[in-house]
VOPAGU-2260 file (C-alpha; in pm, 1 decimal, decimal comma):
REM VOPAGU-2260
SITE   aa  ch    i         X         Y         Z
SITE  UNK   A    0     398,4     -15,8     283,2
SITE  UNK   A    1     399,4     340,6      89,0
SITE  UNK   A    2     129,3     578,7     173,9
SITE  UNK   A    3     107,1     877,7    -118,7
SITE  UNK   A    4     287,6    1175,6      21,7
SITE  UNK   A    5      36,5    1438,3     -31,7
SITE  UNK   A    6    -238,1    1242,5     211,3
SITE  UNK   A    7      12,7    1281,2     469,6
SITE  UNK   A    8     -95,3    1662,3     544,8
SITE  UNK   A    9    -432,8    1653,6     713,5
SITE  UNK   A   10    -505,2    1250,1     789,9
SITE  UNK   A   11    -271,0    1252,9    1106,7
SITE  UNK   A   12    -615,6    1182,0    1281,6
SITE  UNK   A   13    -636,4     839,4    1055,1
SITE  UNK   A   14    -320,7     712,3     909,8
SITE  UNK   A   15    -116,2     884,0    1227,6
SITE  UNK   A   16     193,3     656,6    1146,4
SITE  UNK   A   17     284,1     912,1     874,0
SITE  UNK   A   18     517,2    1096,6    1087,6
SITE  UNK   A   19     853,6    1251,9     976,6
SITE  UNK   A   20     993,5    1404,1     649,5
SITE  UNK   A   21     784,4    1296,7     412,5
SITE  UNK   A   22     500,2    1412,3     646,5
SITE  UNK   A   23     662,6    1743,2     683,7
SITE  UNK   A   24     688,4    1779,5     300,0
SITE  UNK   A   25     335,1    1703,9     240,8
SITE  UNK   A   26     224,7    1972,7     454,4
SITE  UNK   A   27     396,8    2221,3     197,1
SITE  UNK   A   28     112,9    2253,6    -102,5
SITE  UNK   A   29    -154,2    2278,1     200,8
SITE  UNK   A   30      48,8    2585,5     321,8
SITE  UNK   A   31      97,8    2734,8      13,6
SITE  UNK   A   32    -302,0    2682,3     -84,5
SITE  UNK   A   33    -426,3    2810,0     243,6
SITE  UNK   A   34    -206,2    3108,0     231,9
SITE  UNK   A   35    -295,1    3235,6     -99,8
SITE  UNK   A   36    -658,4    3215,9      25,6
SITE  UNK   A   37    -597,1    3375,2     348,8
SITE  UNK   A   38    -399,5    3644,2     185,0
SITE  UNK   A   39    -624,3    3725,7     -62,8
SITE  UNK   A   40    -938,7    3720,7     126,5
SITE  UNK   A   41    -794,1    3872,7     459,6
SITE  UNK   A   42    -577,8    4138,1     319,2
SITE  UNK   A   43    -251,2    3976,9     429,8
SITE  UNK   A   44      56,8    4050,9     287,9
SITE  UNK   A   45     189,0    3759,7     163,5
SITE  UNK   A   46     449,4    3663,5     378,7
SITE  UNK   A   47     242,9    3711,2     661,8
SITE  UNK   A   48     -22,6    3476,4     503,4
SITE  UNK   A   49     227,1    3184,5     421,2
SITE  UNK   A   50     361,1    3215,2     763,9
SITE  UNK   A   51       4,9    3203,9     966,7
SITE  UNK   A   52     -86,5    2922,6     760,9
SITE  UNK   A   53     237,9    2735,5     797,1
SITE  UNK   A   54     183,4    2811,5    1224,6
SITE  UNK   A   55    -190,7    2693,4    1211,7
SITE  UNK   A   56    -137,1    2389,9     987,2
SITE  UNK   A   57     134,8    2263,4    1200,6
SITE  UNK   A   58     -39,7    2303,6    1516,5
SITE  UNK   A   59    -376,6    2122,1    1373,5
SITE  UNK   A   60    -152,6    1852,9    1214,8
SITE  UNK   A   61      42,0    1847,6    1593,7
SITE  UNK   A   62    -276,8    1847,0    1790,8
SITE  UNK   A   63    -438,2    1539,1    1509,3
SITE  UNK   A   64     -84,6    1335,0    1582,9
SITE  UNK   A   65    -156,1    1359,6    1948,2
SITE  UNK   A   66    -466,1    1224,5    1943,8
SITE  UNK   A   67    -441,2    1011,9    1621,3
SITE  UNK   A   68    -202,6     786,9    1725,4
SITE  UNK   A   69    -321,9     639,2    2074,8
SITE  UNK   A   70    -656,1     597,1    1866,1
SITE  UNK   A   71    -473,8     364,8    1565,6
SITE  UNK   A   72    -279,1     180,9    1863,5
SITE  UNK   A   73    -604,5     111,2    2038,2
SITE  UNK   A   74    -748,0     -10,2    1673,4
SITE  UNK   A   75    -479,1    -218,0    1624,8
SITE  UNK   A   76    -474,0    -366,1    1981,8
SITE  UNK   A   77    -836,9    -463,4    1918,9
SITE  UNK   A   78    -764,0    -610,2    1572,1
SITE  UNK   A   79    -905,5    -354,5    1328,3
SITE  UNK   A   80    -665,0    -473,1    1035,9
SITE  UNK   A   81    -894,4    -488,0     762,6
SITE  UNK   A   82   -1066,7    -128,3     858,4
SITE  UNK   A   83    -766,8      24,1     841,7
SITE  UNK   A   84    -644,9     -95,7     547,4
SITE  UNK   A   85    -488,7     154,3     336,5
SITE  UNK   A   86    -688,5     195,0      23,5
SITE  UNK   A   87    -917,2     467,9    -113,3
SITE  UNK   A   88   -1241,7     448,6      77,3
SITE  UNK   A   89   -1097,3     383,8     427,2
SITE  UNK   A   90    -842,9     687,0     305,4
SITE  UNK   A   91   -1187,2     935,7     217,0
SITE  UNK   A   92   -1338,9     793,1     514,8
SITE  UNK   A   93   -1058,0     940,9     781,8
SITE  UNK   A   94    -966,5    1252,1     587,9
SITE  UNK   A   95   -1344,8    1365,8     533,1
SITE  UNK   A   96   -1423,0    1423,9     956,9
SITE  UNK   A   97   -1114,0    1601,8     990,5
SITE  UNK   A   98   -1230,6    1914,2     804,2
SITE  UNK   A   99   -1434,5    2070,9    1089,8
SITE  UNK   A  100   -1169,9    2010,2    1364,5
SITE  UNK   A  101    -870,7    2134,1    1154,1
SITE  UNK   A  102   -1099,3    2493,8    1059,4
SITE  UNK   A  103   -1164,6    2516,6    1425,3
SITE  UNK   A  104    -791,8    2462,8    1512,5
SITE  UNK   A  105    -657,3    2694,7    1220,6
SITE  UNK   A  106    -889,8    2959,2    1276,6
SITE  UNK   A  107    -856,8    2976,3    1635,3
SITE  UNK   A  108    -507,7    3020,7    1599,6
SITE  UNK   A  109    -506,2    3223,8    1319,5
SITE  UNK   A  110    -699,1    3483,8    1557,2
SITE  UNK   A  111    -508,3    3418,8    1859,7
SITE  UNK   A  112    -174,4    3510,0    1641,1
SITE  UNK   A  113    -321,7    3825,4    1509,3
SITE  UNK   A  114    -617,7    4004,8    1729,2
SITE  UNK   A  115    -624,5    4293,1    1494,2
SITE  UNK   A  116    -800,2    4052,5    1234,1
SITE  UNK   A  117   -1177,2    4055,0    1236,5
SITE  UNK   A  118   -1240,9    3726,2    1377,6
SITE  UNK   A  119   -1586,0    3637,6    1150,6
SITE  UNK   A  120   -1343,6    3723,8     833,8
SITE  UNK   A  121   -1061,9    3502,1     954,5
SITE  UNK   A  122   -1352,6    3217,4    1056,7
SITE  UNK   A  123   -1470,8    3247,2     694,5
SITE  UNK   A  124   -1115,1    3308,0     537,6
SITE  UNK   A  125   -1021,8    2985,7     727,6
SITE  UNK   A  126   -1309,0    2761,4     629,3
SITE  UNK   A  127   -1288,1    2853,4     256,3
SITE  UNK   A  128    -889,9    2760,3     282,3
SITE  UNK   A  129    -945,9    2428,7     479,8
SITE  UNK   A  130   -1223,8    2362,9     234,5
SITE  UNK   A  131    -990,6    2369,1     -98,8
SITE  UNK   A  132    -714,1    2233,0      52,5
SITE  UNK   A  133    -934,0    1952,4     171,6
SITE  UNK   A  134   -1137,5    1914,1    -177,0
SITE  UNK   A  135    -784,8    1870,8    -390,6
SITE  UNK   A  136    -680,5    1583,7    -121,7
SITE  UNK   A  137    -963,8    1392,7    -116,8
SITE  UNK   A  138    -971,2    1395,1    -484,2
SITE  UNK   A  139    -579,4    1334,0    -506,0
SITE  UNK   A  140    -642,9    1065,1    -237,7
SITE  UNK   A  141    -913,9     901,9    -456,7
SITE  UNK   A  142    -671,7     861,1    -752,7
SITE  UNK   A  143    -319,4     736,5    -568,8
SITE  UNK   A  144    -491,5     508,4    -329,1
SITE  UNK   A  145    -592,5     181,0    -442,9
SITE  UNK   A  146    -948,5     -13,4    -408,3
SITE  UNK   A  147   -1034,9    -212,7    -135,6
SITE  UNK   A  148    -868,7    -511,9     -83,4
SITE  UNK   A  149    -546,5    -493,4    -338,9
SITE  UNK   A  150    -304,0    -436,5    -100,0
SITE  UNK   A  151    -397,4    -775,8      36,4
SITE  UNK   A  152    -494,4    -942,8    -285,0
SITE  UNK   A  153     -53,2    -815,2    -376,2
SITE  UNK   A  154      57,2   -1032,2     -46,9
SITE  UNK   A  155    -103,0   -1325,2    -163,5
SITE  UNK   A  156      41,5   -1318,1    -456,1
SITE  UNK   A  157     387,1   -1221,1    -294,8
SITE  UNK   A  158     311,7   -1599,9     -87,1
SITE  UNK   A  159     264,6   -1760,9    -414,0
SITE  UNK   A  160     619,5   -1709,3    -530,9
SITE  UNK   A  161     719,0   -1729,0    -159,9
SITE  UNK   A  162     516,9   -2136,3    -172,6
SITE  UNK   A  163     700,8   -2236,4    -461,7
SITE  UNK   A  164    1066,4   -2237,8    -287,1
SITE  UNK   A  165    1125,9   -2596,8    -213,6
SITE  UNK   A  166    1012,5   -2710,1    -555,7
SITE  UNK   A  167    1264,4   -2429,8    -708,3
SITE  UNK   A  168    1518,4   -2575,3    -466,8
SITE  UNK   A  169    1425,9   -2931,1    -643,2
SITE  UNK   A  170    1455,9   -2811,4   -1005,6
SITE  UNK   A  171    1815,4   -2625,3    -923,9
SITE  UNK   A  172    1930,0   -2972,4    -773,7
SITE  UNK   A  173    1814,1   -3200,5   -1034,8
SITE  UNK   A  174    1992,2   -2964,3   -1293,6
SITE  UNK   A  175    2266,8   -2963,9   -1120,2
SITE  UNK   A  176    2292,7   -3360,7   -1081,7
SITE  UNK   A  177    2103,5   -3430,1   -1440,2
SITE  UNK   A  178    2244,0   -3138,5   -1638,9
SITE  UNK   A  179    1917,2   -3096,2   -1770,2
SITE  UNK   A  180    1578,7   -2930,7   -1639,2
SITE  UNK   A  181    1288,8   -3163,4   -1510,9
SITE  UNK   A  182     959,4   -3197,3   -1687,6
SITE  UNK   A  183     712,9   -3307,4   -1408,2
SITE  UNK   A  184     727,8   -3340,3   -1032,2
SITE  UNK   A  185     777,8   -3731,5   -1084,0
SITE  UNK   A  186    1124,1   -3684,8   -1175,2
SITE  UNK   A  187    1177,0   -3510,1    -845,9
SITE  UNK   A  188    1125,4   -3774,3    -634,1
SITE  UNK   A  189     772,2   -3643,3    -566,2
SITE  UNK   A  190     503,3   -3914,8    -476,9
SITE  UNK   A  191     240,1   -4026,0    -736,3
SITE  UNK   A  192     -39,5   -3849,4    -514,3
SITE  UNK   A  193     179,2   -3565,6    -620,7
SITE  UNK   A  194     307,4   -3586,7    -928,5
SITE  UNK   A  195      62,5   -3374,7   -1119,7
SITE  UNK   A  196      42,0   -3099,4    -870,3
SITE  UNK   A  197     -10,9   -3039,3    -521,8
SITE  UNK   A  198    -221,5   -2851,5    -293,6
SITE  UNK   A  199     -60,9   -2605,1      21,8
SITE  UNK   A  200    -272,1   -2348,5     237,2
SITE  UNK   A  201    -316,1   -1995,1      94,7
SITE  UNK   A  202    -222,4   -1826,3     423,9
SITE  UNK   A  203    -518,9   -1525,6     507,8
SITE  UNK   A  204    -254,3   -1197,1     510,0
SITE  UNK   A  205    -419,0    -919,8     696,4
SITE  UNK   A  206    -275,3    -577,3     627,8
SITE  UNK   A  207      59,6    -643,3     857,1
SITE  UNK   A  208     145,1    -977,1     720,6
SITE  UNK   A  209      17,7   -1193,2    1007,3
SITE  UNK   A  210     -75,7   -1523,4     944,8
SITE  UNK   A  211    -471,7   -1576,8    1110,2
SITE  UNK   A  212    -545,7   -1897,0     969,7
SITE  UNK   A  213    -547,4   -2161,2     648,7
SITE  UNK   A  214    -811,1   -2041,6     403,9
SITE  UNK   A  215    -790,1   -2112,8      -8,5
SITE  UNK   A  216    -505,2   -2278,9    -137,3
SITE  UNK   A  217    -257,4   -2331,2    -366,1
SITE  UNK   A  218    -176,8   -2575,3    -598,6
SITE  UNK   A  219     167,4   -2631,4    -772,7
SITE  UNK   A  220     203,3   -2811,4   -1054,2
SITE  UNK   A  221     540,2   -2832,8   -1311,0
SITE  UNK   A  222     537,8   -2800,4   -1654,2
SITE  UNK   A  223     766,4   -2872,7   -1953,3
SITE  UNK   A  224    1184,9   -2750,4   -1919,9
SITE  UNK   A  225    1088,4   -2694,0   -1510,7
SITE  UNK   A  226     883,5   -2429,1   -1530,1
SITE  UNK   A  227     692,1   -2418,5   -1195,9
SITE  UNK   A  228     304,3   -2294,3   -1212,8
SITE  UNK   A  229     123,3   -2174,3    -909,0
SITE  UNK   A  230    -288,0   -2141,1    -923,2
SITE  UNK   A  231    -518,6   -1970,6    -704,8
SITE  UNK   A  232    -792,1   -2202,5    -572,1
SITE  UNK   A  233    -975,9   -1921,0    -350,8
SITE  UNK   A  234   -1308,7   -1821,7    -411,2
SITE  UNK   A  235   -1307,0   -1585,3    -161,4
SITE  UNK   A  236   -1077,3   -1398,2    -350,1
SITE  UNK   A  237   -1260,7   -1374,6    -743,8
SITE  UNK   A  238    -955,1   -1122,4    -831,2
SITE  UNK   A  239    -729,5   -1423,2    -808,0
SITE  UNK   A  240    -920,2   -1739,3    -794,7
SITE  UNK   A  241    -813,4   -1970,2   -1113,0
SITE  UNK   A  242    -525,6   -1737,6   -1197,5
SITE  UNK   A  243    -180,1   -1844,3   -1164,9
SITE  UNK   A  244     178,3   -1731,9   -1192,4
SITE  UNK   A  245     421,2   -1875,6   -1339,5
SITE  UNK   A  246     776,5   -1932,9   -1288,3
SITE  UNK   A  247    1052,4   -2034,5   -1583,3
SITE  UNK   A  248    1438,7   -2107,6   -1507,6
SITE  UNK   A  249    1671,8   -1957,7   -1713,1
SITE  UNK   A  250    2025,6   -2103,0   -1666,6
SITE  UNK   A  251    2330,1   -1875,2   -1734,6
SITE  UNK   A  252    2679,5   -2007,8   -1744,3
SITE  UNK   A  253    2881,3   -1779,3   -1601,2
SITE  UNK   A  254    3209,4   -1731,3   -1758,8
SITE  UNK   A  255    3373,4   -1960,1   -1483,9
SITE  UNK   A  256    3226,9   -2221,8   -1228,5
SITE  UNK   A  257    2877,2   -2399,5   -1244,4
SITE  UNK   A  258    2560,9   -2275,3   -1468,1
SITE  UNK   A  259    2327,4   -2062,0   -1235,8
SITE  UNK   A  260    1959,8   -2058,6   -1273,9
SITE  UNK   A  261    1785,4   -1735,3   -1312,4
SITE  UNK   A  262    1392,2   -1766,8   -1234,9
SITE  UNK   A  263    1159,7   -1528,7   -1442,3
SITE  UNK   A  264     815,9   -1497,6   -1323,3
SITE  UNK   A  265     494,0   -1416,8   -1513,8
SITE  UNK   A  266     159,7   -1406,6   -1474,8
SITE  UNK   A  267     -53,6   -1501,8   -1811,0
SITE  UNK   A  268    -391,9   -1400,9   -1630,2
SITE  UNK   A  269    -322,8   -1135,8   -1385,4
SITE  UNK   A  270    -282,8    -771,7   -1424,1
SITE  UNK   A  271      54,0    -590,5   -1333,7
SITE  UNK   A  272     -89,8    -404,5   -1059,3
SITE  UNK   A  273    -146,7    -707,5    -852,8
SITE  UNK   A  274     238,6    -883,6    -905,1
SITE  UNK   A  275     567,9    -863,5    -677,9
SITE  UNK   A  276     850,7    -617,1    -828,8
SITE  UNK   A  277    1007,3    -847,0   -1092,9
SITE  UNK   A  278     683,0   -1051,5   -1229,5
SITE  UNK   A  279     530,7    -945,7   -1515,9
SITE  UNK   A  280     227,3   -1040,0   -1706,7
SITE  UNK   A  281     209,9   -1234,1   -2010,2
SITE  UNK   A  282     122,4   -1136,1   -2362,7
């Protein structure tokens, strides 16, 4: 899982696991924002600016790593999957507190590193910074995050393709023995209970992939020239429930050995956003 790079730089408090490079990087437009402000509205030249803000945002983010991350341990001990999920709100709901502890850290440093500096200017120099730099990530945050509940709504769909395995396993060996592609489950061997679709758990994917529990299902069916559909039966989940995917085998003959089946997925009622890399939607 990808968090956006820019939400790295002040939500060490939250999502502390974004740690690193990328974190490092992230903290550069929050340096450069801060120390135009704290330049223009201290006097600063601007080297010295850039480099007080670059010392007081690393120390915040430092101190916010220190005490994010036996906080999202804890959480996770105690099973807090779905709360700290990352989408949009749960993203505006971490980064928002963090405001007033990350002005008390910068400014407090900010006036340790330089006593000369008025410390009422440098408390309101500060806050104005933190409060830009904060305003342009939460609304940054608000556009690159996704809504509640897609990143779990995607792994579903990721098990969909994953349920479908044995039957693709079927189709390859009946083409390989028939030399032509099946048109129902009957052909393969299945039993008559079976033979126009069948019905397998929809596994309930929390944010890490666990498996708590059977909940919806899934019911596989095969169409015409082997193509393999999958359908949501899941109320619980209205993006999904009644949608499908659907998955077509195209055999290639290489220009030695056996044909080789290619499978293409698609989705004729589901929206690209919500497919695994490779699956597109139809029309």
């Amino acid at each position: 899982m990808l968090m956006p790079a820019l939400a790295y730089a002040n939500i060490a408090f939250g999502f502390a696991w974004a740690i690193g490079l990328e974190f490092l990087i992230a903290l550069i437009p929050v340096i450069i924002l801060e120390g135009l402000v704290l330049g223009a509205m201290l006097r600063l030249p601007g080297m010295r600016a850039l480099n007080l803000a670059t010392e007081a945002n690393l120390v915040s983010a430092a101190a916010g790593l220190v005490l994010g991350l036996p906080l999202v341990n804890y959480a996770l001990l105690a099973g807090a999957y779905a709360w700290l999920e990352p989408n949009r709100v749960n993203a505006v709901f971490l980064i928002a507190p963090l405001l007033l502890p990350s002005w008390w850290i910068e400014y407090r440093w900010i006036a340790r590193r330089d006593p000369a500096l008025d410390i009422s200017r440098v408390r309101w120099a500060s806050g104005v910074a933190n409060v830009l730099s904060y305003a342009a990530l939460l609304a940054y945050t608000w556009t690159a995050f996704p809504e509640p509940g897609v990143n779990r709504v995607r792994a579903l769909v990721r098990d969909a393709y994953q349920a479908s395995d044995q039957v693709r396993q079927d189709v390859v060996a009946f083409r390989t023995k028939q030399g032509r592609l099946p048109d129902s489950l009957k052909e393969l061997g299945y039993p008559p209970a079976e033979a126009e679709g069948f019905d397998v758990p929809m596994r309930r994917l929390d944010l890490w992939g666990n498996n708590s529990g059977p909940t919806s299902r899934l019911n596989l069916s095969l169409q015409t020239a082997g193509r393999i559909s999958v359908q949501f039966l899941g109320p619980e989940h209205p993006v999904i429930d009644r949608k499908r995917i659907v998955l077509s085998p195209v055999v290639e003959q290489p220009a030695r050995g056996q044909p080789v089946i290619r499978w293409q997925c698609s989705a004729p009622d589901l929206p690209q956003s919500l497919l695994p890399e490779g699956c597109v939607p139809e029309g």
